[in-house]
N, C-alpha and C positions, 0 to 999 in steps of 0.2 A: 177230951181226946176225940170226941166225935168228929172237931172240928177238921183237927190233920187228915182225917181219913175221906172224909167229903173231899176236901184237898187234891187230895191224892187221886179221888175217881173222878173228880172232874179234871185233874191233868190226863189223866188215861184217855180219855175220850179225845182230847185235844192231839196229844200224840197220834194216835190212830188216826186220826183228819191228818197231822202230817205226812203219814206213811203212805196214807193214799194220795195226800197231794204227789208228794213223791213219787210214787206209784203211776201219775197220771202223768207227770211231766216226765218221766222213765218214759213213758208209750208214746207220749208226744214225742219225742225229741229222736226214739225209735222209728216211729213213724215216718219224720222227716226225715231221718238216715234213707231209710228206705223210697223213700219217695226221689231223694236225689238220686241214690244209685241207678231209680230205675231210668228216671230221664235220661240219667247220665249211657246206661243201656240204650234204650232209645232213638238217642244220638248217636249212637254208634251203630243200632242197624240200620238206622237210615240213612247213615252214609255209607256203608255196607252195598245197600239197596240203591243206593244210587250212582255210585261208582260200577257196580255190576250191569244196569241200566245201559248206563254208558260205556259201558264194555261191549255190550250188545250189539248196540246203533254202530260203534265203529267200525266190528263185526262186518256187520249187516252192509253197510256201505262202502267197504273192504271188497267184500264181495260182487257188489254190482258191478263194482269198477273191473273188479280182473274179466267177471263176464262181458261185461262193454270191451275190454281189451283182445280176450281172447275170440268173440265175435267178429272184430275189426279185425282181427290178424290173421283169420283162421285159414284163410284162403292163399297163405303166404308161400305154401308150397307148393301149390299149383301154379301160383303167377311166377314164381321163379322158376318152373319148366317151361314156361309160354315165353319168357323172357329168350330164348333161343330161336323160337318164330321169330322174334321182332327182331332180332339181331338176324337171321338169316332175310329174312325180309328187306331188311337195312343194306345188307353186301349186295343182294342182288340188283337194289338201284344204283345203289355207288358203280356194279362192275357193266352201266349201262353209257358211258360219256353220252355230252351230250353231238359230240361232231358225230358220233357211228349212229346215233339215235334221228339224225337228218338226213344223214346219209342212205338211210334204211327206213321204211314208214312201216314196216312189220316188226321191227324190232323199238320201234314206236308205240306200237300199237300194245307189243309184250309191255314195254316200261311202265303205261298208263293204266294198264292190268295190275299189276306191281302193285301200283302207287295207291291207286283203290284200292287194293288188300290193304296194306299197311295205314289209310290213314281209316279202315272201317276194325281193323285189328286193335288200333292205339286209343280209337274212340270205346271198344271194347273194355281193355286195361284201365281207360279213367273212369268208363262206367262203375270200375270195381275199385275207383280210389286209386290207382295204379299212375304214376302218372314222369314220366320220360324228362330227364333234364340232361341237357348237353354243356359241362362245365366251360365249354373250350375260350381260352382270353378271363374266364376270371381266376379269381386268387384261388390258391391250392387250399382246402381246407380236407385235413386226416379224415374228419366227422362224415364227407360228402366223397371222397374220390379216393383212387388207390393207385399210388403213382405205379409205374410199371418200371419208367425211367428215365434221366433227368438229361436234358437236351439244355444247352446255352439257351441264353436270351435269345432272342430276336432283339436289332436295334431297335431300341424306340419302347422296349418291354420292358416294365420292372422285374427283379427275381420273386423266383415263387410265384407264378403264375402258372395253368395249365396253356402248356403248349400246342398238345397233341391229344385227342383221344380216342383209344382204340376199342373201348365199348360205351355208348351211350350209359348212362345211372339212371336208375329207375325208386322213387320212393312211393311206400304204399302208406297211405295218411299221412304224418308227419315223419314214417320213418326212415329209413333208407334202405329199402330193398334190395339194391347191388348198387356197391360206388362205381 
């Protein structure tokens, strides 16, 4: 009888080595649980973290831009009251011909005064990016000019061209200032 019972406690002991084998690959296998999730966390704040990154920079360069913009622009109501100089500037040579202006060497003299102002006023205006286009003979485009209204061809003209213009168009950078 002795023998069963030797038996029996050297099964004991082998169980107990199971339980903790068990035991150990229980914590292993736990552990690996764990270990992915965290990567798997990980991976997710670091794209988290880097989508935010990137939210930033666009941000940030969002911003440059409007200031670059709003710097460029900023002047744009001032140059559209000066734009009424240059248009009266503009009448007062047109209302000079030039048969009364030969006619006359004082009123000669006024015109060439005139004309100085105006091209030291216009060199003014492009100093400041500001800068004078007279559409007259090209194509009508909405984006560039503001018809007032619409006259026949002239022979020899395609339609849709400017015929006539009653204010010069001024654009400041790329934009257009008054058609």
């Amino acid at each position: 009888e002795e023998e069963p019972a030797t038996q029996s406690e050297s099964e004991k002991p082998e169980a107990k080595e199971e339980t903790k084998e068990e035991t150990a690959d229980d914590k292993l296998a736990k552990a690996e649980e764990t270990i992915k999730k965290l990567e798997e966390e990980q991976k997710e704040l670091k794209h988290k973290y880097l989508t935010a990154l990137a939210d930033v920079e666009n941000m940030r360069q969002r911003m440059n831009h409007k200031a670059e913009e709003d710097k460029k622009f900023a002047v744009r109501s001032f140059a559209k009251s000066m734009l009424e100089v240059a248009d009266c500037l503009e009448k007062a040579l047109e209302a000079m011909p030039e048969e009364k202006r030969k006619a006359d060497p004082n009123l000669q003299t006024v015109y060439e005064g005139v004309a100085m102002i105006d091209t030291v006023f216009l060199k003014g205006l492009e100093g400041a990016q500001i800068k004078k286009f007279v559409p007259d003979g090209e194509k009508f485009d909405p984006n560039l000019h503001n018809a007032m209204f619409e006259i026949p061809a002239a022979e020899g003209q395609e339609k849709g061209m400017v015929g006539h213009v009653v204010k010069s168009g001024y654009m400041i950078h790329d934009r257009v200032l008054r058609p």
